[in-house]
N, C-alpha and C positions, 0 to 999 in steps of 0.2 A: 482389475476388480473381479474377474473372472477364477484367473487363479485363487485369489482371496477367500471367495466363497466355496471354491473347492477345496482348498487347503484347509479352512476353519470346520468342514463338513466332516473331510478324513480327522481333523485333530478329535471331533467332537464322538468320533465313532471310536477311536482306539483310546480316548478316555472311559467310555461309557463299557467298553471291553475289558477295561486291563480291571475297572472295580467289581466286572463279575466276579474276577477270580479269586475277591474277599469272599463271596460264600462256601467255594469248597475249601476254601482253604481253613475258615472258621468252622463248618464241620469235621474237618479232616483233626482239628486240634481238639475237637469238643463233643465231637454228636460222632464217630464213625471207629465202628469194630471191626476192623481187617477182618476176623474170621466167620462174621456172619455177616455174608453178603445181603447186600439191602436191596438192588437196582439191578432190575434189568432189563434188558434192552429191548425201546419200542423203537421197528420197524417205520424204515422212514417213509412210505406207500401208507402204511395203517390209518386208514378211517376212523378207530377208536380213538383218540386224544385229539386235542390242539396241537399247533404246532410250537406255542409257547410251550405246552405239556412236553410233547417229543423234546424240543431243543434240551429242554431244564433235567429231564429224566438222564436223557443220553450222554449230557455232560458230565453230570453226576457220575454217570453209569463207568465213562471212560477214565474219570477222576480214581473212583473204586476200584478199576481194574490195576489201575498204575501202581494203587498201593500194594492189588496183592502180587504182582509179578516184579516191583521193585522196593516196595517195603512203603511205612507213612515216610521217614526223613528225605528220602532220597525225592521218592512226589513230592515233598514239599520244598526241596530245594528246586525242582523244575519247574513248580508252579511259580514259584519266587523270578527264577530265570525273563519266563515266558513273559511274568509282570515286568521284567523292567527292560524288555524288547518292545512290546505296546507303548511304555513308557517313553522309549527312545521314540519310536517312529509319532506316538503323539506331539512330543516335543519342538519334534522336527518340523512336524508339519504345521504347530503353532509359529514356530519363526517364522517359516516359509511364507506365511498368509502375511505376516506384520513386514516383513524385508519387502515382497511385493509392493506393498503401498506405500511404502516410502520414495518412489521416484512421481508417484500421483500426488502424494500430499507436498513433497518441497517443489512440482509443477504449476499443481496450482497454487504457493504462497510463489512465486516466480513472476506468472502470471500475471496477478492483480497485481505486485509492485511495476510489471511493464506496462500493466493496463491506464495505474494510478498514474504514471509518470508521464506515458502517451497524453491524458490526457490535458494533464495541468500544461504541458506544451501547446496541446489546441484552445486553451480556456481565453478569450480576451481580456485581455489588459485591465480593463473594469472588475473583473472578478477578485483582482490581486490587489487592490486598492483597496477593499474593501475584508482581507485576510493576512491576518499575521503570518511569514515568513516560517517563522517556528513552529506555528500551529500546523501547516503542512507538512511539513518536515515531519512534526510528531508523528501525523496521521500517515505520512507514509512509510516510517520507522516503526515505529511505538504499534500503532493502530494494526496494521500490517502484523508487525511480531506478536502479536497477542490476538489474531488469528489464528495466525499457524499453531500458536500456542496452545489454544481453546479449540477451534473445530476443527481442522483440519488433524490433530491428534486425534481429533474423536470419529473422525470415519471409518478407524480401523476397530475401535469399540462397537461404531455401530451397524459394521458387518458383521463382525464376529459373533455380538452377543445375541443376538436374535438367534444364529444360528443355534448356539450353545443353550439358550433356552427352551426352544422349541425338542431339542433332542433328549434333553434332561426331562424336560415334562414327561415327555412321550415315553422317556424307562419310568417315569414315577408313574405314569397310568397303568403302564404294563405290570408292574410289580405292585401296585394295589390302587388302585381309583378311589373307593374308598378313604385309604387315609387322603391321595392326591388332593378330594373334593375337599376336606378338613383343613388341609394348607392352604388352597384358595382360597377359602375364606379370611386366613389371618394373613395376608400377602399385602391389601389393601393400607393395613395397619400401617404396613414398611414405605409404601410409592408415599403415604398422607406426611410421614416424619420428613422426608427428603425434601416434597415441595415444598415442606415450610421453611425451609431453608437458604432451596433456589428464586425464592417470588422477588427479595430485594437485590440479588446478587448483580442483576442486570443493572438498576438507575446506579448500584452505589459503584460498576465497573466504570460507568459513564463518566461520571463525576469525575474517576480517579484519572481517567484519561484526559480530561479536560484540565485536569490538574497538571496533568504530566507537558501537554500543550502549553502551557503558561511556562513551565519550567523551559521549555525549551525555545521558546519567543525572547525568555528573557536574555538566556544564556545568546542569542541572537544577537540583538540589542549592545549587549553591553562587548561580544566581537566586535562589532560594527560602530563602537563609539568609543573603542580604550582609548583613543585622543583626547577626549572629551571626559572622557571620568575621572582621567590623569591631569588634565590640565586644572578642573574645577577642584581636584583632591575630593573625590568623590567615593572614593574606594570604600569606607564605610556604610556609606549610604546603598551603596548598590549590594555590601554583602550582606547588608539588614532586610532588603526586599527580596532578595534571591533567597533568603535562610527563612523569612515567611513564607513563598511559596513551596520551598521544600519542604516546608514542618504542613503546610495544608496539604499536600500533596503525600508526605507520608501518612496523615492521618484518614485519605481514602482509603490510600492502598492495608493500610493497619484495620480498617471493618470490612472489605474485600475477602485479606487473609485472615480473617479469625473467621470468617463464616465458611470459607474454604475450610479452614482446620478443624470446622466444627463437622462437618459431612462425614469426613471418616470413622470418627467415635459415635457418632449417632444412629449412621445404618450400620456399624456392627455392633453394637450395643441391641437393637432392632431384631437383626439377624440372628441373633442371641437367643431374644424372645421367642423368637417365629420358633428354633429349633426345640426350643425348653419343650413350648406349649405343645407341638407334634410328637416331641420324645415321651412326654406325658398321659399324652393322648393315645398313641399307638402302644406304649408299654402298658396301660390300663387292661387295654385291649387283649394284649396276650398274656399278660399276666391270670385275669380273668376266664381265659381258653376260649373267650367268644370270638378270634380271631385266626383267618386262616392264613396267615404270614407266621412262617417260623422264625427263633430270633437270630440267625444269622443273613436272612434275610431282609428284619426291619433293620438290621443294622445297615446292609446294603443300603434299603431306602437310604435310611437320614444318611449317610455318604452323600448321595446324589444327590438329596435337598442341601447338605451344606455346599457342594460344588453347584447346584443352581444360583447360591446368595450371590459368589463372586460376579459372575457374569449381570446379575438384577445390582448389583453395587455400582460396578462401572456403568452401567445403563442411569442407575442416579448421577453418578460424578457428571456423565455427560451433560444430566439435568441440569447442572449447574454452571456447568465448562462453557456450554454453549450461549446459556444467555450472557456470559461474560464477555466473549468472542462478541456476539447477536450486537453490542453496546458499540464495540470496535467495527464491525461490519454499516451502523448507523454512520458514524462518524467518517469513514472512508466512504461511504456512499455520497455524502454530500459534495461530495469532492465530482465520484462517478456521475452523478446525477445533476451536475451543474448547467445549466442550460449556456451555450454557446451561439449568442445571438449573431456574434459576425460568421454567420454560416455564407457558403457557393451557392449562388440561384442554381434550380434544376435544370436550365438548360442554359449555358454558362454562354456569349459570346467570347470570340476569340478576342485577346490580346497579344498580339506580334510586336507590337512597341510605340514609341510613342512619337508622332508627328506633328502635331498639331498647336495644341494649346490645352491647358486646364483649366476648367471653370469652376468658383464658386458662383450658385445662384440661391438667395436667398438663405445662407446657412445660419441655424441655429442649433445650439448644443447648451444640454446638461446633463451633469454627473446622471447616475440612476438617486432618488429621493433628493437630489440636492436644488440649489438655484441654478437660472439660465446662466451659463459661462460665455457664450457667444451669442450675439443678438444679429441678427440680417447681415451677414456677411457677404457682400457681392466681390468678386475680386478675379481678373484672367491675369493669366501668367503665361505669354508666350515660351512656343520651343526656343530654347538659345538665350534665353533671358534670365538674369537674375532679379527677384524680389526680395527685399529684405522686413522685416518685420520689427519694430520697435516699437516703444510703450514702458510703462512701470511693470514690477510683478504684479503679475494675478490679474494683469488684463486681459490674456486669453492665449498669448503668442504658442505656447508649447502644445498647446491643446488644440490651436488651428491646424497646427501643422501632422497632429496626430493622428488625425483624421483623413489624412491622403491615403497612407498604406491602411487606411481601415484597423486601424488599433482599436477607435472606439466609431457608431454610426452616428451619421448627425441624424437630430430630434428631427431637424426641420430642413426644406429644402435639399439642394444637391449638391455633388458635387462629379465633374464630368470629365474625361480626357478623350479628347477628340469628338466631344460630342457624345461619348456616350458614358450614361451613370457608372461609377466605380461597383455598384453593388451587384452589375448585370455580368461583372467579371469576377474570373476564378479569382478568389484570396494569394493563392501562390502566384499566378501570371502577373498581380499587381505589382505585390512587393518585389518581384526579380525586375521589377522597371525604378525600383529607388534606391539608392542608397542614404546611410545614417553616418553620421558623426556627431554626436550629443560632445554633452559640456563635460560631463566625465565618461572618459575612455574606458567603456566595457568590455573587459580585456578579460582571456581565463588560464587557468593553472597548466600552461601550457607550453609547447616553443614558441620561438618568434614566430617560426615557419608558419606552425599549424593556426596562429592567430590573423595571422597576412593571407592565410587560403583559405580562411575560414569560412563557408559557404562558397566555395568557389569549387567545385569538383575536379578531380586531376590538372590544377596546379600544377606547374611543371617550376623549378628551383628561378629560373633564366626571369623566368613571367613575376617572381615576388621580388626580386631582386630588382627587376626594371620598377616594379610599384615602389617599392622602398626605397630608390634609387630618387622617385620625383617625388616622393614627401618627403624627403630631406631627410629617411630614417635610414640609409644604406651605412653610412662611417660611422654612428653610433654603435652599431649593429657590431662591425667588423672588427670595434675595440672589444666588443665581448669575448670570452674564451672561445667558447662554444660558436660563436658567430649565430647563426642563423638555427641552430639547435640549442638554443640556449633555455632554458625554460624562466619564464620572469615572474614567477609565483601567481600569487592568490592576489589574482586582480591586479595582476602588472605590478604586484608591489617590489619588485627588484631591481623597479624602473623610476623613471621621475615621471614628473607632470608633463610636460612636454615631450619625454620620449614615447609613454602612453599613447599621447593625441599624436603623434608622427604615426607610430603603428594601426592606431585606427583610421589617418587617413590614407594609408597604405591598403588598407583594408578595404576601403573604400573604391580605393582607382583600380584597382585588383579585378574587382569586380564590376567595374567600367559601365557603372548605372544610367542611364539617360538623363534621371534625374534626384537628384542630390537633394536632401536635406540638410543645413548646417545649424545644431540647435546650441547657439552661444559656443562654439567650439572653441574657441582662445580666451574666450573671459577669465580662465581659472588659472590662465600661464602668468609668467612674468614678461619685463618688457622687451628680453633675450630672446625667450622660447616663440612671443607669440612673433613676432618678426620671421622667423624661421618656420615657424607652423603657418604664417600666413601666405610665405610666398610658396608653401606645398597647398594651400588653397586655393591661391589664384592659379599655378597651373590644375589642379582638381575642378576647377567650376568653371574654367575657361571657353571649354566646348558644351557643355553641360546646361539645361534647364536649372535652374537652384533659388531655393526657398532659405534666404536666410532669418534665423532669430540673434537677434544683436543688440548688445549693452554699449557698446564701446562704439561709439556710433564713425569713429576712424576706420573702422573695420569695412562699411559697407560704403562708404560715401559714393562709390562709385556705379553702385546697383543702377540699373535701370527703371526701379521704382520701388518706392522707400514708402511702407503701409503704415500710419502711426497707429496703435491700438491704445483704446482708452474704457476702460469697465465692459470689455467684449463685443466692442465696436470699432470698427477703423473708423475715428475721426477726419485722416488730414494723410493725404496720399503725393505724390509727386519723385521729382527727382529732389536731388539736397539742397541744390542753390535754390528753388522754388517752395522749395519747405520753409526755408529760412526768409525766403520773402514775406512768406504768411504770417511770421511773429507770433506763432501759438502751442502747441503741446510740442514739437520737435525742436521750435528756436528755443522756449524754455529747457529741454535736454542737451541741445546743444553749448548753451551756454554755460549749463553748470559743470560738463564736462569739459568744458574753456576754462575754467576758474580753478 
């Protein structure tokens, strides 16, 4: 930024130079008699004159001389020379100022997309339940690129142009104040035209972005469901809703850019004026001889006033660039500025691991605005022990279990491992004590390798191989070309159902968690895969603490205690043979899945 202002300062001086050299040289063609010398030379010590006097006499004077010892053509070819060396080295040093900020302006558009992306990593679970997919994506796409677009182009406008106007002022007071003070007055005319232009530019940028977020939710969506819109033959329907938010979405961005396309014809149309009414006013002037500007002087001014418009132009553009941005910087801010309630106590006890037991005491949970989802939860879970979790949907099972690694906090009561509350430990020392295996394998665009070590730091080939090896995903594996660098696309889609769930319980043992969560892990397979997935789970949870969730009540029969949940309650707890004694919510599940 440094250099910036230095380079816009040099641009602004060898501009402000090279247009002197319109006045000898418009005397030289118009007002000057080689053979009777006009000018001569004041002593640059002399007391009698100004220094603007000395400067203005002595150039003159040296201009004069050149004619008579090299003729007027020859001067005026050198003066021509001289202008467009000024010229060059202005030039230069206008690039030089804009090249500069170019590694600060695409920094910070760098930045905020690291900042944005940091943070939607730390944001919990809750925040994203409650925001469309797409709509982030826009805002850290779209919102983001229309930044960099709007302000961060305009920083280099607005070092520059301050500079450049403060310097043009300063030759227009030098060169007559007078008319200077007459321009000031009509300047206000031009800042009143632009604001009226910029006041809606901001809500209707908003809108448009918002618009642009739907577009891009939808385009989400219907990635995310071509099964589903192909199966239903839905393909019309979804190009009829996608083709109305694009026609709404054109029609922001369509009064966006017409009020954009209207800024440029209006301050120079403006700029127009301003010059009319000054050429008017200052030609009166000397036309009349009550003026003491000679005309190839005024004509210098209005030069410098039409080169002061460009710089007062872009200063409007910004006017309006920026509240454009200003809309986009709202919308990304919601993002920055999202409160992150599963925050680290300040003085964090340690977690080394875990020995003990986990407690529910008292637990109750709800959504944020919604109803309670969990009501007085009481429930231990010895080290070495399996618990499994069953009930109908939307009894509470996946939302119990949520709650261990602090996805979401409970409303009410606690929850504790080894006695002491979950919330009195670091976030990261908790979860490198659990591992996951959900019902669908969350798997990324990636090799097998790097999905098998994924969280697991220097990973050595031997160590994934032995994990893959006891989920039963090693000979899959090996039938691949690529074996173990194989890449299995966007969301394991290269894979099936059950080679997915083998890789993420690979993923799982890999990472050698103390305690395990299984959230319906087999439900989704067939009755091949999950046999084969199951016996890569009984070795996986054999030594292990484990919290199962389970439909398939075959799955868990063996658990050491079997939690029935019913509208966010455990009902009816035991082992299976004792469930079934009770005759109530588990012998009714059990027997429909008998039947």
């Amino acid at each position: 930024m440094v250099w910036a202002v230095v380079l816009n300062i040099l641009s602004a001086v060898f501009n402000i130079f090279s247009f002197t050299l319109i006045i000898p040289i418009l005397n030289m063609l118009f007002n000057v008699d080689p053979d009777t010398p006009k000018y001569v030379f004041y002593a640059w010590e002399s007391t009698d004159y100004t220094f603007k006097e000395k400067l203005v006499n002595n150039a003159y004077y040296y201009v004069q001389d050149m004619i008579t010892f090299y003729g007027p053509s020859t001067t005026l070819f050198l003066l021509g020379i001289f202008l467009g060396v000024t010229t060059l080295l202005k030039t230069s040093c206008y690039f030089g100022s804009s090249a500069v900020m170019i590694p600060l302006r695409t920094g910070v558009v760098r930045d905020l997309r690291v900042q944005v992306y940091n943070k939607v990593l730390s944001l919990p679970m809750g925040f994203f339940s409650q925001q469309k997919k797409g709509d982030i994506i826009a805002r850290m796409s779209g919102d983001v690129g229309q930044i960099e677009f709007s302000i961060t182009s305009s920083l280099d406008m607005l070092i520059k142009n301050p500079i450049l106007i403060v310097f043009y002022f300063t030759t227009l007071l030098v060169t007559s104040w007078q008319l200077t003070l007459f321009t000031i007055a009509v300047v206000p005319l031009m800042a009143w035209g632009m604001s009226a232009i910029g006041k809606k530019l901001k809500s209707e940028s908003h809108e448009a972005q918002v618009k642009w977020s739907e577009t891009m939710s939808q385009l989400d969506e219907t990635l995310g469901g071509l099964r589903i819109i192909k199966a239903f033959i839905a393909e019309d329907k979804m190009k009829d809703r996608f083709l109305k938010t694009c026609n709404e979405h054109r029609q922001s961005v369509r009064r966006v850019a017409t009020r954009q396309a209207s800024a440029h014809p209006v301050s120079e149309f403006l700029g127009t004026c301003m010059i009319m009414v000054v050429l008017w006013f200052g030609g009166t002037l000397i036309l009349s001889k009550q003026f003491a500007l000679d005309a190839p002087s005024f004509i210098f001014y209005m030069v410098i006033l039409y080169s002061v418009l460009q710089p007062l132009k872009e200063f409007s553009r910004a006017g309006y660039s920026i509240p454009q941005g200003m809309a986009s910087v709202e919308r990304v801010d919601k993002i920055m500025n999202a409160v992150n309630n599963i925050a680290d106590p300040v003085e964090p006890k340690p977690l080394a691991g875990f020995n003990d037991v986990i407690e529910f005491k008292g637990v109750s949970f709800c959504y944020e605005g919604g109803k309670e989802v969990l009501k007085d939860i009481n429930m231990t879970i010895p080290k070495g022990k399996m618990v499994a979790l069953v009930g109908q949907s939307g009894s509470g099972k996946s939302t119990l279990v949520d709650l261990i690694p602090r996805y979401y906090d409970v409303t009410e009561g606690a929850i504790s491992i080894d006695g002491v509350d979950i919330r009195d430990h670091r976030v990261k020392d908790l979860r490198s004590l659990i591992g996951n295996v959900n019902q669908e394998a969350i798997l990324f665009n990636d090799t097998i390798f790097n999905n098998i070590s994924f969280g697991v730091e220097g990973a050595t080939m031997e160590q994934v191989i032995e994990a893959a090896k006891i989920a039963n995903a090693h000979d899959f594996i090996m039938e691949k070309e690529k074996g173990y660098d194989t890449n299995i696309g966007d969301r394991g889609a290269k894979l099936s159902g059950g080679q997915r769930q083998r890789i993420s319980i690979a993923r799982a043992i890999l990472k050698n968690p103390p305690i395990l969560i299984l959230d319906e892990a087999t439900s989704a397979l067939d009755t091949e895969s999950e046999k084969i997935v199951q016996e890569a789970l009984d070795r996986l949870t054999g030594s292990r603490t484990t919290i199962a969730i389970a439909h398939r009540l075959s799955t868990i029969k063996n658990a050491d205690e079997i939690c029935v949940m019913h509208e966010g309650r455990i009902v009816e707890r035991g082992r299976h043979e004792e469930l079934l004694e009770l005759n109530g919510y588990y012998k009714r599940l059990n027997d429909m899945q008998a039947l």
